[in-house]
VOGU-3710 file (C-alpha; in Angstrom, 3 decimals, decimal comma):
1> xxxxxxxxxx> 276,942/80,773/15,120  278,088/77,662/13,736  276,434/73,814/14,054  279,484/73,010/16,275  279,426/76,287/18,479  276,010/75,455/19,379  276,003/73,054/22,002  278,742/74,989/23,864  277,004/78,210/23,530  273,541/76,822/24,981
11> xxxxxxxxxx> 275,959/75,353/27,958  277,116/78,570/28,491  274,031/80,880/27,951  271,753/78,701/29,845  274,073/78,022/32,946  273,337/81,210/34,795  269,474/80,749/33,974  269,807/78,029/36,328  271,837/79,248/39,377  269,272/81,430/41,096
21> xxxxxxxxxx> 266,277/79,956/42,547  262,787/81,951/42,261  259,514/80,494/42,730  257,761/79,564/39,518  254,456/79,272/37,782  252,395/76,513/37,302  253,008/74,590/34,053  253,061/71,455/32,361  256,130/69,031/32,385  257,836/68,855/29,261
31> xxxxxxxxxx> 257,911/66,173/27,104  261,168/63,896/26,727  262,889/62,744/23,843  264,635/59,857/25,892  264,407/58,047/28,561  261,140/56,290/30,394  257,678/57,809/28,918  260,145/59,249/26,315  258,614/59,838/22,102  261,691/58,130/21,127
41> xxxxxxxxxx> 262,934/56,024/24,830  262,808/53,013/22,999  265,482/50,565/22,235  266,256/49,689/18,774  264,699/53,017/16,871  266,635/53,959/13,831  268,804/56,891/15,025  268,122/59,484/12,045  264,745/61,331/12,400  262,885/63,253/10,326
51> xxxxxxxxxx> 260,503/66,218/10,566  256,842/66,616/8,497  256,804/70,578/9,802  255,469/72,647/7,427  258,110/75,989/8,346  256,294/79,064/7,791  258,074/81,308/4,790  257,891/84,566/3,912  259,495/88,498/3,376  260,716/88,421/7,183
61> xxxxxxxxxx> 263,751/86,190/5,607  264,127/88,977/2,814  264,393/91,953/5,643  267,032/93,447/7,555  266,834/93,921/11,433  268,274/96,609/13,220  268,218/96,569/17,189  266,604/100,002/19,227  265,757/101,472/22,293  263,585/103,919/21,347
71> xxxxxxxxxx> 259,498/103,151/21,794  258,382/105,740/19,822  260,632/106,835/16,770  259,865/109,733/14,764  260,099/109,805/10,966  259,599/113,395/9,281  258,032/113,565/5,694  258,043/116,425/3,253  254,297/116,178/1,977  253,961/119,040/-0,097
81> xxxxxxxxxx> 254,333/122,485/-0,676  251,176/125,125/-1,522  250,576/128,422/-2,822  248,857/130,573/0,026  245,450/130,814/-0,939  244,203/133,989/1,533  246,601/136,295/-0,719  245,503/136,828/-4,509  247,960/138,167/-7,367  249,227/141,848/-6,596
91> xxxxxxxxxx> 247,099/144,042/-8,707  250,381/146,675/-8,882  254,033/146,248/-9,369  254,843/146,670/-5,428  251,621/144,996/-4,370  252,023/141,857/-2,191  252,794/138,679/-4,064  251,538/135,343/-3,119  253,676/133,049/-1,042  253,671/129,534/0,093
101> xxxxxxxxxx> 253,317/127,350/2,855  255,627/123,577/3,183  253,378/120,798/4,622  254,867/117,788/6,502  253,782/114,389/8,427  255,451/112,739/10,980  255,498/108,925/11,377  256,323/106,301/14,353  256,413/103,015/14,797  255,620/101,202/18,120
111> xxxxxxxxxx> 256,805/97,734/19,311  255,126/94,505/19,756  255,752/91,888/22,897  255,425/87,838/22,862  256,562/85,826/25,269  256,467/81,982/25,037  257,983/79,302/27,984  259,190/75,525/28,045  257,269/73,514/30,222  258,861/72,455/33,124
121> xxxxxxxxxx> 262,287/70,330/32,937  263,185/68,062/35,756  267,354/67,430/35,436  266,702/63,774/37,093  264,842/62,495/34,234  266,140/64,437/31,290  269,556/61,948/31,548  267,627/58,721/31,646  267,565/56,539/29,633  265,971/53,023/28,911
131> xxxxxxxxxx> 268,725/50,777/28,146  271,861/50,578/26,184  269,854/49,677/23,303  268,561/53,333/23,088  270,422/55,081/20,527  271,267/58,830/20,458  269,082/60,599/17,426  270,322/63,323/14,907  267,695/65,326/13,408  268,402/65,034/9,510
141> xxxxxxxxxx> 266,268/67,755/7,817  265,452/71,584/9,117  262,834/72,223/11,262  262,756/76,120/11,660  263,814/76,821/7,984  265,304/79,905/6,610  262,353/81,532/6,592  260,267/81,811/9,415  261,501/84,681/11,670  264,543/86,025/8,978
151> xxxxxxxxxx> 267,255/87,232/11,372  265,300/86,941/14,198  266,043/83,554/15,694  269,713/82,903/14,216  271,275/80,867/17,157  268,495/78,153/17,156  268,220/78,142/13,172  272,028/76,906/13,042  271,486/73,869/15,149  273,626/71,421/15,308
161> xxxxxxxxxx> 271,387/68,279/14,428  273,615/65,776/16,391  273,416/67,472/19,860  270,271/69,440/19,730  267,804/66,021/20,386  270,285/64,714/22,949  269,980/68,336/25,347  266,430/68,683/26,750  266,754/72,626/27,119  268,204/73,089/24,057
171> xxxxxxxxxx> 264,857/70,746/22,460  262,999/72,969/24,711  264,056/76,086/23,550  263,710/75,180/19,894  259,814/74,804/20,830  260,211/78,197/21,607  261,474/79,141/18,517  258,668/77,426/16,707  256,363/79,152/18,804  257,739/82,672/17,365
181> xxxxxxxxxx> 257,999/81,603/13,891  254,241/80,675/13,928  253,579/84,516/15,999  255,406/86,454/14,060  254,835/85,560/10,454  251,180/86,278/10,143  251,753/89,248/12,455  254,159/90,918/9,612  250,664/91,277/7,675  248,035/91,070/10,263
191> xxxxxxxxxx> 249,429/92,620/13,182  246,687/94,704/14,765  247,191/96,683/18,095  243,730/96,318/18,992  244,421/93,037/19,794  246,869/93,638/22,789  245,939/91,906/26,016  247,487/94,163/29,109  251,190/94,837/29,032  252,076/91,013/28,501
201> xxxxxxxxxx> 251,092/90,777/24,990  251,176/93,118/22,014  250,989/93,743/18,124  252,733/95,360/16,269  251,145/97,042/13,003  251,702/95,043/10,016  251,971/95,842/6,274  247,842/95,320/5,996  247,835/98,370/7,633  251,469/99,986/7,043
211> xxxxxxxxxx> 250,407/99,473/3,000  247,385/101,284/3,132  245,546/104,580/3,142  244,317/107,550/5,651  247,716/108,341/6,947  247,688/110,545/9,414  250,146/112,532/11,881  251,086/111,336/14,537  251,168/114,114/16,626  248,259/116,080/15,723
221> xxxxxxxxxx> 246,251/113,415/13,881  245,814/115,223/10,848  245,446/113,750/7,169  248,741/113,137/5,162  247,441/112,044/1,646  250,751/112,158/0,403  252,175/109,272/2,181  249,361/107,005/1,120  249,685/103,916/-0,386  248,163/102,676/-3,680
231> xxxxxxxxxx> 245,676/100,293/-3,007  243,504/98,796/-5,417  240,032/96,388/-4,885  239,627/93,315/-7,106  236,374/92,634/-5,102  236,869/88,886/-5,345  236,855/88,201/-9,003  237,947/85,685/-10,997  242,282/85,655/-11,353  240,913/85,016/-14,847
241> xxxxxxxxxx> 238,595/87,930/-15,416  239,038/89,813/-18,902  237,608/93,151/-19,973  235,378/93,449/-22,809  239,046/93,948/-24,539  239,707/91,101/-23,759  242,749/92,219/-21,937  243,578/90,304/-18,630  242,402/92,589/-15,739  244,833/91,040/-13,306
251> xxxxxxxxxx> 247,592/92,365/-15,666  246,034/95,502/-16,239  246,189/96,427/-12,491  249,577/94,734/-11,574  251,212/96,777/-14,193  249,617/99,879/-13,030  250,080/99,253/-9,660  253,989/99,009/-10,660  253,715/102,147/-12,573  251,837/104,776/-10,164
261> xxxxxxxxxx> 254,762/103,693/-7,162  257,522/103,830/-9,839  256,198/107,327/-10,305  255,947/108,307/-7,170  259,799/107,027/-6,949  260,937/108,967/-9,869  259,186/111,730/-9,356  259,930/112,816/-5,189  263,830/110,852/-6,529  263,985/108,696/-4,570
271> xxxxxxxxxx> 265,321/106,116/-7,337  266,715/103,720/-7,681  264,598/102,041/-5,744  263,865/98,036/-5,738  260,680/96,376/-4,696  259,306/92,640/-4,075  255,937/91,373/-5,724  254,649/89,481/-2,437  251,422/86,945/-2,443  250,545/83,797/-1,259
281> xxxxxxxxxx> 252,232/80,061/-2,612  248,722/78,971/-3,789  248,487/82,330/-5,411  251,421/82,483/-7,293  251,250/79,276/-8,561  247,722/80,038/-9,873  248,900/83,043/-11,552  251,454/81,876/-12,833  249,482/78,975/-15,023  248,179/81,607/-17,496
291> xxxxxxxxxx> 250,316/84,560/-16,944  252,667/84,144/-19,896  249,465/83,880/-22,422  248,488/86,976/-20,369  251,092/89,408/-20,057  251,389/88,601/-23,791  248,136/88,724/-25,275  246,945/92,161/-22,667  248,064/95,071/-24,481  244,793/97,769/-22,310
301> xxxxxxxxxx> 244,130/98,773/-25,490  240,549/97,870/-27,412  241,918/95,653/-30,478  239,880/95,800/-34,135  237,638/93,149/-34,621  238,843/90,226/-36,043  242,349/91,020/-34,862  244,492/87,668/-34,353  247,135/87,533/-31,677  249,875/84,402/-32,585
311> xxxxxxxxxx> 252,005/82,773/-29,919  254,522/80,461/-29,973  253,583/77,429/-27,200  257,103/76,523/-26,613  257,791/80,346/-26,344  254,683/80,450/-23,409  256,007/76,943/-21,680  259,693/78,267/-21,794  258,498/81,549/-19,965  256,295/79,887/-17,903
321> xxxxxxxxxx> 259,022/77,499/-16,306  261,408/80,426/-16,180  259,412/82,820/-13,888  258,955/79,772/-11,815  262,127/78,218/-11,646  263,499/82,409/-11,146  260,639/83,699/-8,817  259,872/87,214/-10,699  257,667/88,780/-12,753  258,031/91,619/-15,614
331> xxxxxxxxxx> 255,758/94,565/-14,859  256,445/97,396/-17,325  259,080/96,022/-18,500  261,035/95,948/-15,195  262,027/92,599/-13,138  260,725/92,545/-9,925  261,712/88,829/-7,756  259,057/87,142/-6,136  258,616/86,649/-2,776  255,967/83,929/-1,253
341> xxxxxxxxxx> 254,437/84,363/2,092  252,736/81,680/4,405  251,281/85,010/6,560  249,354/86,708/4,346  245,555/86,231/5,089  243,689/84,084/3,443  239,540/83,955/2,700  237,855/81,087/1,933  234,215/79,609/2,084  234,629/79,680/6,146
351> xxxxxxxxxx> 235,176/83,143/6,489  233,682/85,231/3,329  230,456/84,685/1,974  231,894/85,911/-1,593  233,414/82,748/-2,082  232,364/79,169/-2,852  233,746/75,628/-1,453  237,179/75,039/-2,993  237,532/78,738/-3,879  239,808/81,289/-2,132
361> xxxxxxxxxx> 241,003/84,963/-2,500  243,634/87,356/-0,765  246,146/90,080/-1,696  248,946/90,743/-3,889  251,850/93,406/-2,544  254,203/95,423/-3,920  256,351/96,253/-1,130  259,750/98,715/-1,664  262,628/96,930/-0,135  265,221/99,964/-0,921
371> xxxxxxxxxx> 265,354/103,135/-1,813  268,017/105,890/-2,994  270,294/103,111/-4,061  270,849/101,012/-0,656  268,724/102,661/1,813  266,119/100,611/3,795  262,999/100,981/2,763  261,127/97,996/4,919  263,235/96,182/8,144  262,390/94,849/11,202
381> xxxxxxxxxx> 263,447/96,455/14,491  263,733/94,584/17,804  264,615/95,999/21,699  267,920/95,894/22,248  267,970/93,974/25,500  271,830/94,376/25,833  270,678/97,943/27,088  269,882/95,914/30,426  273,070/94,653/31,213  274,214/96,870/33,661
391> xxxxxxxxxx> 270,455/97,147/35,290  270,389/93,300/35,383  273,904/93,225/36,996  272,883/96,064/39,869  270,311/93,348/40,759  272,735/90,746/40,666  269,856/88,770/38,713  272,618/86,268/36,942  269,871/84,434/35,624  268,396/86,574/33,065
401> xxxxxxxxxx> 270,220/86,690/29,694  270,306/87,782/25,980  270,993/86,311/23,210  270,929/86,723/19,367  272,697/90,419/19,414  269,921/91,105/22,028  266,972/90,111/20,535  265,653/87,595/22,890  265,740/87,960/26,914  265,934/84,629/28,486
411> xxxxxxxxxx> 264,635/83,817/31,867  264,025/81,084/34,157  261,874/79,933/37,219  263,228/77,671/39,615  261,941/75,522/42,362  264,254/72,904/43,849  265,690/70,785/40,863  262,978/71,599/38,393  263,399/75,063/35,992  261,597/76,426/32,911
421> xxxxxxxxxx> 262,685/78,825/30,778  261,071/81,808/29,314  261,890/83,862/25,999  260,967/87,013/25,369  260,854/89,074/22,018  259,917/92,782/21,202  260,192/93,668/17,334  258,121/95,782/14,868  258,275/96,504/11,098  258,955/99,918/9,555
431> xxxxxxxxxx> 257,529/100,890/6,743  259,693/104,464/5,874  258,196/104,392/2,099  254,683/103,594/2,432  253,894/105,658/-0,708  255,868/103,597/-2,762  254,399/100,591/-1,473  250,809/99,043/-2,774  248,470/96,465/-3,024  245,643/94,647/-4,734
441> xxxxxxxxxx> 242,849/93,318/-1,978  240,853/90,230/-2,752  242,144/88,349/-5,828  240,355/84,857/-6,154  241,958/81,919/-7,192  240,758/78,123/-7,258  243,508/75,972/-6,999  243,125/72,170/-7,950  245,191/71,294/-4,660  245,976/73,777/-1,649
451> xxxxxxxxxx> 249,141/73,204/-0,194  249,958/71,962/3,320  249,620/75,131/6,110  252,013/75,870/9,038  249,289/76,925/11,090  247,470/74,639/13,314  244,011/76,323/12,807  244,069/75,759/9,209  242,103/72,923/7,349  245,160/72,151/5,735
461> xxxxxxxxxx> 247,169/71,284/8,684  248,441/67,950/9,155  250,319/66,119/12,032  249,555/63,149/14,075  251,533/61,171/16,454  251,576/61,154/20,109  252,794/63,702/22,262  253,790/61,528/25,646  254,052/58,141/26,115  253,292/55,290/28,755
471> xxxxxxxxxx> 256,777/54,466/30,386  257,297/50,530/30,280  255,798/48,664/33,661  258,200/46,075/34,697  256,676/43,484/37,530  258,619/41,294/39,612  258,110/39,350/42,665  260,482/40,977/45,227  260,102/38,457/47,876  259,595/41,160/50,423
481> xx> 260,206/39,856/54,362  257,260/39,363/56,254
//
């Protein structure tokens, strides 16, 4: 959808949301840009703003989503194939010779919920406005980003800037958006279905626990080793740590951590096959700062003493800003792009008593994006409300919609003039290569500055402001009869 589309296409979607009336829940009223009480119902205010958001970035802009219906899909797996081990070699020519047994594992994947509302709109204040003097506003910069929900949110992430402060609903339902961007990008990692509250909110399982180990059927429960992933434990040391080689360690494991999945892909051929080094900003750029000296000077083998190692320091900057400026590393002699996440868990001094003030640790991934030259390795799948249409019609319940190819259901409560609108969103990530994937837990870094967070329980979180205003009093003697 493009910038121009937009305002005509939130006319449109949201005009049946407000044609039936149903009794709705307490909630707040929302704030307004304009008018009396407004954040920007004053007269005279520039008319460009800008936004200080921090948007949330990450792989969910890298992946692919596909829409379903299905709750519980079923992935088979091949595991392995064994020699019978109750039968022993035939002792005679027509004796009975040993036979074999296949093994497999089936996977599944199970959706997440999150639902997020405006607060309530009232349409007899949302057209106020103080004066002439009160300009309309055009938001000049992004504030949802490219990367915070990937394909997820598409309709509100193509905005158009000169329309989208002037409509309350459509302001509204940006907040909305906002609100899913900051759900759904940690949950890509962290996403834990223990943490489901009732049927109104759920988590899907994310890559902490997609990229991992124990595998197990999901039918009968049993073990399947061979979809494991490769995980490795750096048990909180130093991004700097050497062996008594003096070979980098961090190098060391990267590269074999690159190796054993690029194996596995080779071996079970399933190449070619493409994957995505994934770690935090503060990570990366920590790595970074000494990895050319490092994947240069590690060679994992013992060197003789006295052994000298030359390099060339334009050679090291020049690689340096490359790898930056181009976002990838070389592992084995194979490029792999970079890709930095804002949802990735991070430990610090607060939460881990392993590390000191100032210090922090948390994981680098190597995730498979394809596999067999094009196939989906990792993607997102959301419900496919669209399959509602012709339940929603039977109930003649105009007011509930879709919207991004059926991603989002759209709602709305109603009591006289006043509405809110509700979103909701069911996705999950799949994971159909998880023994190609891998990861290194607990790498520690100490970064001379840590970057600005998206997320507002974060020391590094910064806003401000005011969130509602006092409308202007105006007295005057109205010389009332007596």
């Amino acid at each position: 959808m493009n910038e121009q589309a937009l305002a005509q296409a939130l006319a449109t979607a949201l005009a049946p949301l407000l044609q039936v009336g149903r009794k709705q829940s307490t909630s707040y009223t929302a704030t307004q840009l304009h008018g009396p009480g407004g954040l920007f119902g004053l007269a005279g205010l520039d008319n460009q703003v800008l936004s200080t958001r921090i948007t949330p970035e990450g792989l969910s802009a890298h992946l692919p989503a596909f829409p379903s219906v299905y709750t519980n899909p079923l992935y088979p797996v091949v595991t392995g194939f064994e020699e019978d081990s109750s039968v022993s070699e035939p002792t005679t020519t027509c004796g009975t010779c040993k036979s074999g047994e296949t093994e497999a594992c089936i996977q599944t994947a199970v959706f997440g919920k999150i639902c997020r509302q405006t607060k309530t709109l009232e349409p007899s204040t949302v057209v106020e406005r103080v004066n002439r003097g009160e300009v309309d506003l055009q938001l000049i910069n992004d504030i949802l980003g490219a990367g915070g929900v990937g394909t997820l949110f598409s309709s509100l992430q193509s905005y158009d800037r000169n329309t989208i402060m002037q409509v309350a609903t459509a302001w509204a339902m940006l907040e909305i958006g906002i609100l899913f961007q900051n759900s759904l990008v940690p949950m890509v990692w962290q996403g834990n279905p223990a943490n489901n509250i009732g049927s109104g909110y759920a988590e899907f399982p994310g890559l902490d626990i997609l990229i991992g180990t124990n595998k197990v059927d999901a039918i009968t429960g049993t073990e399947c080793g061979g979809l494991d992933s490769d995980v490795k434990e750096f048990n909180y040391a130093s991004i700097t740590t050497t062996d008594a080689a003096g070979n980098f360690t961090i190098v060391r494991l990267m590269e074999y951590l690159e190796a054993y999945v690029y194996h596995n892909a080779s071996r079970q051929h399933l190449r070619p096959a493409t994957w995505a080094i994934v770690m935090r900003p503060e990570l990366w750029y920590e790595l970074t700062n000494f990895w050319p000296i490092a994947y240069l000077t590690t060679r994992n083998v013992t060197m003789p003493t006295g052994t000298q190692l030359n390099l060339d320091a334009a050679r090291v900057r020049d690689m340096l800003d490359d790898i930056r400026e181009g976002m990838y590393l070389f592992l084995n002699g194979r490029r792999h792009p970079v890709i930095l996440d804002d949802g990735i868990y991070e430990y610090d001094s607060t939460n881990s008593a392993e590390l000191a003030a100032g210090e922090f640790a948390s994981n680098i991934y190597l995730v498979p994006l394809t596999y067999l030259g094009g196939r989906n390795a990792t993607f997102f799948e959301h419900k496919d409300y669209r399959g509602a249409r012709r339940d929603l019609n039977v109930a003649r319940m105009g007011d509930d919609i879709w919207s991004d190819d059926g991603r989002f259901l759209w709602t709305s409560d109603k009591v006289k003039i006043c509405y809110d609108v509700t979103g909701y969103v069911e996705p999950r990530i799949i994971l159909k290569t998880p023994q190609l994937a891998g990861r290194i837990d607990h790498v520690k870094y100490t970064p001379a500055q840590h970057f600005r967070s998206p997320w507002e329980d974060s020391d590094y979180f910064f806003k401000g402001g005011v969130s509602m205003r006092t409308a202007t009093e105006y007295y005057s003697d109205w010389n009332l009869p007596q």
